[in-house]
C-alpha positions as CSV (number, residue, x, y, z in Angstrom):
1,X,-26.1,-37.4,5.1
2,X,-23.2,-36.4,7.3
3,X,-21.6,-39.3,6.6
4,X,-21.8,-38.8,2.9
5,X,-20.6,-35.8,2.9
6,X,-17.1,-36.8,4.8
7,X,-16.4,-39.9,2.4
8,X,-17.3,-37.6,-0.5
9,X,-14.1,-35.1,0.6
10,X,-12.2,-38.3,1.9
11,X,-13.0,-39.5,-1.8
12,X,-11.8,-36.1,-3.6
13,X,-8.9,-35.9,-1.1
14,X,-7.3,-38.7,-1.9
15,X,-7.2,-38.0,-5.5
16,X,-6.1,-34.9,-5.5
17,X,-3.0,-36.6,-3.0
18,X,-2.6,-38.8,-6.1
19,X,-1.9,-36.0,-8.3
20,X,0.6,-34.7,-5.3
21,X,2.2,-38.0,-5.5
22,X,2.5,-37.5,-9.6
23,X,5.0,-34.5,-8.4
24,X,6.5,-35.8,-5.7
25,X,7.9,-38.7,-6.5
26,X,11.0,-37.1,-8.8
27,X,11.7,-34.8,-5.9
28,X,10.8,-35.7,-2.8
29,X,11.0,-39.8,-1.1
30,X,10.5,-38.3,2.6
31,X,7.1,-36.6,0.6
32,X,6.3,-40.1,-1.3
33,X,6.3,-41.5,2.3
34,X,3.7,-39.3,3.8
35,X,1.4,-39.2,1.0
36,X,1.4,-43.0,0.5
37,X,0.8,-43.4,4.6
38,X,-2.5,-40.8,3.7
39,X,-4.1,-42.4,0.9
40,X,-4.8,-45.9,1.8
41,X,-6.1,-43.8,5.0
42,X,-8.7,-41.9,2.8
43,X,-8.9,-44.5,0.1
44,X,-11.0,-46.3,2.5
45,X,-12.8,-43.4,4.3
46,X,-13.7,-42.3,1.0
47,X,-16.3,-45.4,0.9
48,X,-17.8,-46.3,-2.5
49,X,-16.0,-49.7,-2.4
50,X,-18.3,-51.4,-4.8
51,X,-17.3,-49.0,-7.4
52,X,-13.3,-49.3,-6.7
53,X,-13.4,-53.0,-6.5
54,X,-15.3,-53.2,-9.8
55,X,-12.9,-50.7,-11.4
56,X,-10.0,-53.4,-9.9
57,X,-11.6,-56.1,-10.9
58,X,-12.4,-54.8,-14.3
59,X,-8.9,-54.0,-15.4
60,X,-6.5,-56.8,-16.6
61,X,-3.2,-54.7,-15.3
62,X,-4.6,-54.6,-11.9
63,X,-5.4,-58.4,-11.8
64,X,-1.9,-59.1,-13.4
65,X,0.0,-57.2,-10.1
66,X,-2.3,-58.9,-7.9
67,X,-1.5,-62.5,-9.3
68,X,2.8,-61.4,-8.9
69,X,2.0,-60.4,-5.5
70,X,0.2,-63.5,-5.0
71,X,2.9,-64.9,-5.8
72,X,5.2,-62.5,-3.9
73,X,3.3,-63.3,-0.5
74,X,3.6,-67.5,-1.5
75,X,7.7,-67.0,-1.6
76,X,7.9,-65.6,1.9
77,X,6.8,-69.0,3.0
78,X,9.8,-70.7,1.9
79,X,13.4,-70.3,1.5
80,X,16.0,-70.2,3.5
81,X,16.3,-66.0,3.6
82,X,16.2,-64.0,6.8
83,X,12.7,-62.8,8.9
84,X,13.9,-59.0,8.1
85,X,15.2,-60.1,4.5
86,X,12.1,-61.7,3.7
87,X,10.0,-58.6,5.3
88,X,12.4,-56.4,3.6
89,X,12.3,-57.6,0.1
90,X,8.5,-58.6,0.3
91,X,7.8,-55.0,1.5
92,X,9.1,-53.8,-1.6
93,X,7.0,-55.9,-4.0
94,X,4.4,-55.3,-2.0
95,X,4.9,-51.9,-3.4
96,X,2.7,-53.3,-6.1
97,X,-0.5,-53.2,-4.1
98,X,-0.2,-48.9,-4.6
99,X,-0.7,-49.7,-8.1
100,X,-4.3,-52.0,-7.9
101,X,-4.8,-49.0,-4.8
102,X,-4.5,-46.0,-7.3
103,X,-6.3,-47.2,-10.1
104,X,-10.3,-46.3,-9.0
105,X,-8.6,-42.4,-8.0
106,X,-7.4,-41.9,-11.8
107,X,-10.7,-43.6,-13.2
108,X,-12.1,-39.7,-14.1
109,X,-10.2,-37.8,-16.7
110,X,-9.4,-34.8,-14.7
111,X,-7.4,-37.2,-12.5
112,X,-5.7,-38.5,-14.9
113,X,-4.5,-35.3,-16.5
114,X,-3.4,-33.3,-13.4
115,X,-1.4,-36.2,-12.6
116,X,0.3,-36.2,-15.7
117,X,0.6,-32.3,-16.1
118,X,1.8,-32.8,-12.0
119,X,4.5,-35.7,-13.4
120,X,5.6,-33.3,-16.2
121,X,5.9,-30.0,-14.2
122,X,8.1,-32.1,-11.6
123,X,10.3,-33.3,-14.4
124,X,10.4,-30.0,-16.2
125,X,11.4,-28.5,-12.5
126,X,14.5,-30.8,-12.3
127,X,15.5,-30.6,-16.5
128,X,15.5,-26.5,-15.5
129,X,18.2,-27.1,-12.0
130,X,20.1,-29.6,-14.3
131,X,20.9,-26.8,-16.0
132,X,21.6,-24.6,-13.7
133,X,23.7,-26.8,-12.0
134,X,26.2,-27.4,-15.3
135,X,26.4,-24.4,-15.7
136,X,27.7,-23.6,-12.5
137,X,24.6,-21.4,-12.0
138,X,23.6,-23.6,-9.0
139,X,25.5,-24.6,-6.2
140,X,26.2,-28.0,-5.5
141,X,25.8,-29.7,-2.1
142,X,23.2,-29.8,0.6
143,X,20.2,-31.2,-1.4
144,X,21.3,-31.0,-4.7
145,X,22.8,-35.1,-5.6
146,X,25.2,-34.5,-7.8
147,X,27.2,-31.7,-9.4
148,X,28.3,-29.6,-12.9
149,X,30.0,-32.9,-14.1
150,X,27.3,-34.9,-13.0
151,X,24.4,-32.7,-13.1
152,X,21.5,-34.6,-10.8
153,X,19.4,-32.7,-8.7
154,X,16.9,-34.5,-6.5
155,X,17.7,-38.3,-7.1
156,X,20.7,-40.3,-8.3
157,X,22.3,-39.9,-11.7
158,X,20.2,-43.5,-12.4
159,X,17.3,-42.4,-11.5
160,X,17.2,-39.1,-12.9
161,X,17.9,-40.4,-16.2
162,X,15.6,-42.9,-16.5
163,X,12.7,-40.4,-15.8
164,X,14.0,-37.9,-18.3
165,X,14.1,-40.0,-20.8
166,X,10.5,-40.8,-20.5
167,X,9.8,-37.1,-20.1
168,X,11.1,-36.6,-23.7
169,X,9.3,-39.3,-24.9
170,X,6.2,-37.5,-23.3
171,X,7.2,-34.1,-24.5
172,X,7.5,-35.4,-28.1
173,X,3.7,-36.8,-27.4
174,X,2.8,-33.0,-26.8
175,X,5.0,-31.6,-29.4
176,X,3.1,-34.5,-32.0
177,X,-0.4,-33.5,-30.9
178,X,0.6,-29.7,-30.6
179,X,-2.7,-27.6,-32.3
180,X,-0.5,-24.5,-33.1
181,X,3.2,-24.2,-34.3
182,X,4.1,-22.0,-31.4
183,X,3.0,-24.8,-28.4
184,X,5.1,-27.4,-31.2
185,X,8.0,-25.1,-31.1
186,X,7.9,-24.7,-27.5
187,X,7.5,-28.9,-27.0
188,X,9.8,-29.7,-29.5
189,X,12.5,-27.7,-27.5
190,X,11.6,-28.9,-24.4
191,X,12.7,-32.7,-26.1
192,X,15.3,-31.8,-27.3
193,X,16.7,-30.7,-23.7
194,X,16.1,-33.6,-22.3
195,X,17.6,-35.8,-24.3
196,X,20.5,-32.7,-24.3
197,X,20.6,-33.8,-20.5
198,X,20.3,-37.3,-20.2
199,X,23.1,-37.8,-23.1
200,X,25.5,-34.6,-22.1
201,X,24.6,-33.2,-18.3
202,X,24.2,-36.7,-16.3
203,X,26.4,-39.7,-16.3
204,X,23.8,-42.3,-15.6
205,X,24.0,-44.8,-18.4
206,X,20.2,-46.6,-18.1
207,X,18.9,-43.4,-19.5
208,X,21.2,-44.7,-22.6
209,X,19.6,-47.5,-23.1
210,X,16.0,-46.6,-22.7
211,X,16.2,-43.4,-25.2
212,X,17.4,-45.8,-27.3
213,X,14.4,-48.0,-27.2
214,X,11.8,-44.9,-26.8
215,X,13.2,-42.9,-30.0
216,X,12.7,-45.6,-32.5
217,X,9.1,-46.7,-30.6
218,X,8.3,-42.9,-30.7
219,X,9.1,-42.7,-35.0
220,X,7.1,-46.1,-35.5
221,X,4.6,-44.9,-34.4
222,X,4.4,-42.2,-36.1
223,X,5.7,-43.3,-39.4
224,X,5.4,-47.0,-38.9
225,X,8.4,-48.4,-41.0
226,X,9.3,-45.4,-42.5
227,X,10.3,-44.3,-38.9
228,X,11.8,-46.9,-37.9
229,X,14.3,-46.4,-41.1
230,X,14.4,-42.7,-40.1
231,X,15.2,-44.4,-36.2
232,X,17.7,-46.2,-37.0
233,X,20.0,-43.0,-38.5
234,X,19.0,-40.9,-35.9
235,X,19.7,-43.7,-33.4
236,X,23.4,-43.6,-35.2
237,X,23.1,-40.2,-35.5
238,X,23.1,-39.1,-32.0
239,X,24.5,-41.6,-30.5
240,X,27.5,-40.9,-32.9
241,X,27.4,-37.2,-31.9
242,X,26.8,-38.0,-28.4
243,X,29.9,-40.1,-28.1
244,X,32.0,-37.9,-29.8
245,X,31.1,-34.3,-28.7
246,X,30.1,-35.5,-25.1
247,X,33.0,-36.1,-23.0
248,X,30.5,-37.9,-20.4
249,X,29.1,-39.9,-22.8
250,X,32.6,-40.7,-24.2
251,X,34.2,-41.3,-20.5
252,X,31.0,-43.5,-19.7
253,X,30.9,-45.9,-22.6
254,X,34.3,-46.3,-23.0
255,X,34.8,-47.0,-18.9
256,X,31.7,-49.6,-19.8
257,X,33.8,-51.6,-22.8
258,X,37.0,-51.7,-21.2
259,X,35.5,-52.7,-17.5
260,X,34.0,-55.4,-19.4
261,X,36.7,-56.2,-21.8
262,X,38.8,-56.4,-18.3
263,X,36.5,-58.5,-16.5
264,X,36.2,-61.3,-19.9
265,X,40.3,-61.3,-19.4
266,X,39.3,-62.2,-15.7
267,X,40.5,-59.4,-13.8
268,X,39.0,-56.0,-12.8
269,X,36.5,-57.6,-10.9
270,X,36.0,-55.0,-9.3
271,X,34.9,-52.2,-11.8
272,X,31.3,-51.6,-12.0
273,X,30.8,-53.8,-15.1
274,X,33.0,-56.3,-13.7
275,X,31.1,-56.1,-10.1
276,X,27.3,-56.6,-12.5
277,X,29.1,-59.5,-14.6
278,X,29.5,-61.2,-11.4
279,X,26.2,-60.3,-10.1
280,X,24.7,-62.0,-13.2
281,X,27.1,-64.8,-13.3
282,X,26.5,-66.0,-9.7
283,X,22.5,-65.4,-9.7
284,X,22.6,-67.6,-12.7
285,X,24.6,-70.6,-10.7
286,X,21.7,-70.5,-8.1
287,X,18.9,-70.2,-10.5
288,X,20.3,-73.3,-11.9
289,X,19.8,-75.0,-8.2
290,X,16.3,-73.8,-7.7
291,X,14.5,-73.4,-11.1
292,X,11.1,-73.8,-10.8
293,X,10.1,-71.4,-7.4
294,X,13.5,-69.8,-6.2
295,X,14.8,-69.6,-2.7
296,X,12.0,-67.7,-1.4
297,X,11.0,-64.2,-1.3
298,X,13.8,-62.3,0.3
299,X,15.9,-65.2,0.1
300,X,18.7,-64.2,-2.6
301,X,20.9,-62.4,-0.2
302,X,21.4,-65.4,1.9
303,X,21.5,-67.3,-1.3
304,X,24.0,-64.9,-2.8
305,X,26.2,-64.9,0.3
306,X,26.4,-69.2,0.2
307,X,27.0,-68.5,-3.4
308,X,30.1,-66.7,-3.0
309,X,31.6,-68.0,-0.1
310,X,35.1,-68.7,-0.4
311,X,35.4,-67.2,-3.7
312,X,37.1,-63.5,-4.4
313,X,33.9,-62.2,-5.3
314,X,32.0,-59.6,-2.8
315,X,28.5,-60.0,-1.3
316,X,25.5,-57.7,-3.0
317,X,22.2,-57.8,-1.9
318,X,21.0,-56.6,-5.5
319,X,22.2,-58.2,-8.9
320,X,20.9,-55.4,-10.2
321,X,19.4,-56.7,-12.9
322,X,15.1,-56.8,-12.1
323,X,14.3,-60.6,-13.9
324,X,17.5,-62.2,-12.1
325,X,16.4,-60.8,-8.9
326,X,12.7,-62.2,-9.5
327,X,14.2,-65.5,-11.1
328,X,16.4,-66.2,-7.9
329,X,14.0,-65.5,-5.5
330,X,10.3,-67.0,-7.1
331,X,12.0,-69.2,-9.8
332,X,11.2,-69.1,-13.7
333,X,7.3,-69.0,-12.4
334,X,8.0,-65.2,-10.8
335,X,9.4,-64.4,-14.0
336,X,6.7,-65.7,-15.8
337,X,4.3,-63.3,-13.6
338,X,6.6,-60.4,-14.0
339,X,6.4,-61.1,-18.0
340,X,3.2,-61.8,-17.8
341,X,2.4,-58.1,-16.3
342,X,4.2,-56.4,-18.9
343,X,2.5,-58.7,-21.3
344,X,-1.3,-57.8,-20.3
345,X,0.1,-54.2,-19.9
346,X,1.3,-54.0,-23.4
347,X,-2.3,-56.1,-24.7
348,X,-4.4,-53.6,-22.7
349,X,-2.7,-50.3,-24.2
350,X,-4.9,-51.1,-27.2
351,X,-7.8,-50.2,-25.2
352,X,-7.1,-46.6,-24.2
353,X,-6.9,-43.8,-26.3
354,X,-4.7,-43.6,-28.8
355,X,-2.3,-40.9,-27.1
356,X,-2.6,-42.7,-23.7
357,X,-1.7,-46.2,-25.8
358,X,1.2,-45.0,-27.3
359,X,2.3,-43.4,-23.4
360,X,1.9,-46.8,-21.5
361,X,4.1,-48.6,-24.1
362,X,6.5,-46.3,-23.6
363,X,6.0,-47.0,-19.7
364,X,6.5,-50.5,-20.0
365,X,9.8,-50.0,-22.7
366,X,10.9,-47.7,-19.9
367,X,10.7,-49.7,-16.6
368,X,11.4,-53.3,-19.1
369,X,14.9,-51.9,-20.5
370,X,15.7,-50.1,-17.7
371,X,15.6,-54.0,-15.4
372,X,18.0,-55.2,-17.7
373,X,20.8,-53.1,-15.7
374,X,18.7,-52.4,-12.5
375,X,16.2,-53.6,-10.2
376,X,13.4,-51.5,-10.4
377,X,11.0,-52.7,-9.1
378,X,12.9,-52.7,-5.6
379,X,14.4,-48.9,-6.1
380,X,11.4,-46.8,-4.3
381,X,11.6,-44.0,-6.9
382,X,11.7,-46.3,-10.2
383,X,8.9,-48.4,-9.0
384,X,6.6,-45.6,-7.5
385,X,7.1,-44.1,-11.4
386,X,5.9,-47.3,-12.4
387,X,2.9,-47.7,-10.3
388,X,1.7,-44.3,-10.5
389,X,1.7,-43.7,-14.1
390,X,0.5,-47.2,-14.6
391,X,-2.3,-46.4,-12.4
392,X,-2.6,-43.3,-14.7
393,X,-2.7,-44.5,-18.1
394,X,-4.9,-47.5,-17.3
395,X,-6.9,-46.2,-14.6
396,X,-10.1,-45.0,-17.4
397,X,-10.1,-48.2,-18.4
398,X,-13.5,-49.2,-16.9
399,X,-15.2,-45.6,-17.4
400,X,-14.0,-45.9,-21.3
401,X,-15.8,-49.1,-21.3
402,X,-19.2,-47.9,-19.8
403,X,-19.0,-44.4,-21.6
404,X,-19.0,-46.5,-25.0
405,X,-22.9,-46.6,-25.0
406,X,-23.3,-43.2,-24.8
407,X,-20.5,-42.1,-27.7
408,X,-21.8,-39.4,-29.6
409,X,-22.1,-40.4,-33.5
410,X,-19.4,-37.6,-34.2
411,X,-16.7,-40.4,-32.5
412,X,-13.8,-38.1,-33.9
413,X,-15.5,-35.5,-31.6
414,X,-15.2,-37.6,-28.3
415,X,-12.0,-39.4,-29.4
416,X,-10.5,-35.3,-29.3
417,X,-11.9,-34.6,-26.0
418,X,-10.3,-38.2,-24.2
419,X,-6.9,-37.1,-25.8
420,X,-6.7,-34.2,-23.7
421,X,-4.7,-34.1,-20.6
């Protein structure tokens, strides 16, 4: 009974860490780092282990990442890359397992929506300091990563953005589902200054590119075509406005063109375009030499340094660019597993309730766009985001599946109370 008892609080504990972790991860890596020592701790205190595993083994997502970790743990095997390269880089996918991990704590509802409301209340902390700080209301320095020109708080400009523009995205969710016109007001607003700050306060130019693959998602599915006419001129629209009344928005794409118009010319190599354009161009040439498995996990920054030896170009040990980085190192078969996640991630969305459907899209447009430009599944913050609110959305998979027997012939009813958060 005794017994019991402790793995019951071990159990509750852990989960309400998980929720913690919903909140920390925009603020706080040094707290990510205790609470993701803590849970496995009480993950496996917490007993129960025939229920977890079935709620793993029941949920397509949670086989997908273990299959790309399989394949992870395979690459450090071979190759030619360093004992610490291999750790280093295999660490980081391993990363992954914290998804599969998380997934039996966010199998109730109340989990799942305190993690969420933990996730929002995090962002909406760091939206409120952006503001303060470009306004000059906030001074800059000691925590604080950026400044009034460059208005990041607790992680890089990157980072920041990337996160806020999923936090509009879940903002216009609220603002959608909203039962009075005050709450609609109130979430409408709060969009509205996120996108303010991702386009205006904060230079980081990922956050770009995934609002503009989260506004037109966000009208389809709420108008279907019709949206995704109205998308396309609000697309223009602000992105028009943006450019043209936002001198960081105009400064950033503009530096973006001409460092790639200098680098086609072949010179400023060294710009940040220039520096990526390389990046790509010389993963390519050893992608080309090792198609089918890659160098190895951990292997691309020896492969990268043979790569560029005796050329002009500098050494990276990121092409910063999430496929490349996969191709290079596990071949066109890792990429096929990273697809392949996104893929069963996407397929599975279908499953969940329709506000929770329409979220993990959003999560997967996010964290796809966003490794076009970044690796982000190595960068702690971007691929904690990733595995936590994976973990979140599809986590009530299997208790959806075996609450289906007992739905209630009012199934509007019981569709309302799963939409809540």
């Amino acid at each position: 009974m005794r017994y019991r008892i402790i793995s019951d609080q071990a159990d509750r504990t852990a989960r309400w860490l998980a929720v913690a972790l919903a909140f920390t991860i925009p603020i706080s890596t040094a707290l990510d780092g205790v609470l993701l020592a803590l849970i496995p701790v009480l993950w496996l205190a917490g007993a129960g282990y025939r229920e977890k595993l079935r709620s793993i083994r029941h949920n397509p997502v949670a086989l997908a990442a273990l299959v790309l970790l399989a394949m992870v743990a395979i690459g450090t095997f071979y190759g030619s890359g360093s004992l610490s390269d291999t750790l280093n880089y295999g660490g980081k996918y391993a990363g992954l397992l914290y998804l599969v991990l998380l997934i039996p704590l966010f199998r109730d509802p109340w989990t799942r929506r305190y993690g969420m409301a933990a996730f929002i209340a995090a962002m909406l902390l760091t939206l409120a300091l952006s503001y303060l700080l470009a306004l000059r209301l906030l001074p800059a320095g000691n925590w604080i990563w950026g400044g009034p020109t460059d208005a990041a708080i607790f992680k890089d400009h990157i980072t920041q953005n990337i996160l806020m523009a999923y936090l509009a995205f879940v903002c216009a969710m609220k603002a959608s589902t909203a039962p009075t016109l005050r709450t609609r007001v109130i979430w409408w607003t709060l969009v509205a200054l996120a996108i303010f700050d991702v386009l205006f306060l904060v230079q980081g130019r990922s956050g770009y590119l995934v609002l503009a693959l989260l506004i037109p998602y966000f009208l389809y599915e709420w108008r279907r075509w019709q949206g995704l006419a109205i998308a396309a001129v609000v697309t223009v629209l602000l992105g028009g406005v943006g450019y043209l009344a936002s001198t960081t928005m105009h400064v950033r794409v503009n530096e973006a063109v001409n460092e790639y118009i200098g680098w086609r010319h072949g010179h400023d190599k060294g710009t940040p375009i220039g520096l990526r354009m390389g990046f790509y161009q010389n993963s390519l040439a050893i992608i080309r030499e090792h198609p089918a498995f890659g160098v190895g996990t951990g292997g691309f920054v020896h492969a990268y340094a043979k790569q560029v030896k005796g050329t002009s170009w500098p050494m990276t040990t990121n092409p910063h660019n999430q496929y490349l980085l996969t191709t290079v190192e596990l071949g066109v078969t890792g990429l096929a597993l990273l697809l392949y996640l996104f893929y069963t991630q996407w397929r599975t969305a279908r499953m969940l309730t329709s506000r929770d459907r329409v979220l993990a899209r959003a999560l997967i447009l996010t964290i796809a766009s966003g490794s076009l430009v970044n690796s982000l599944l190595i960068d702690q913050t971007e691929r904690l985001f990733f595995e936590l609110l994976s973990a979140l959305l599809y986590g009530g998979l299997v208790s959806a599946a075996t609450s289906l027997p007992h739905r209630t012939e009012d199934g509007s009813q019981l569709e309302k109370r799963n939409l809540r958060w």
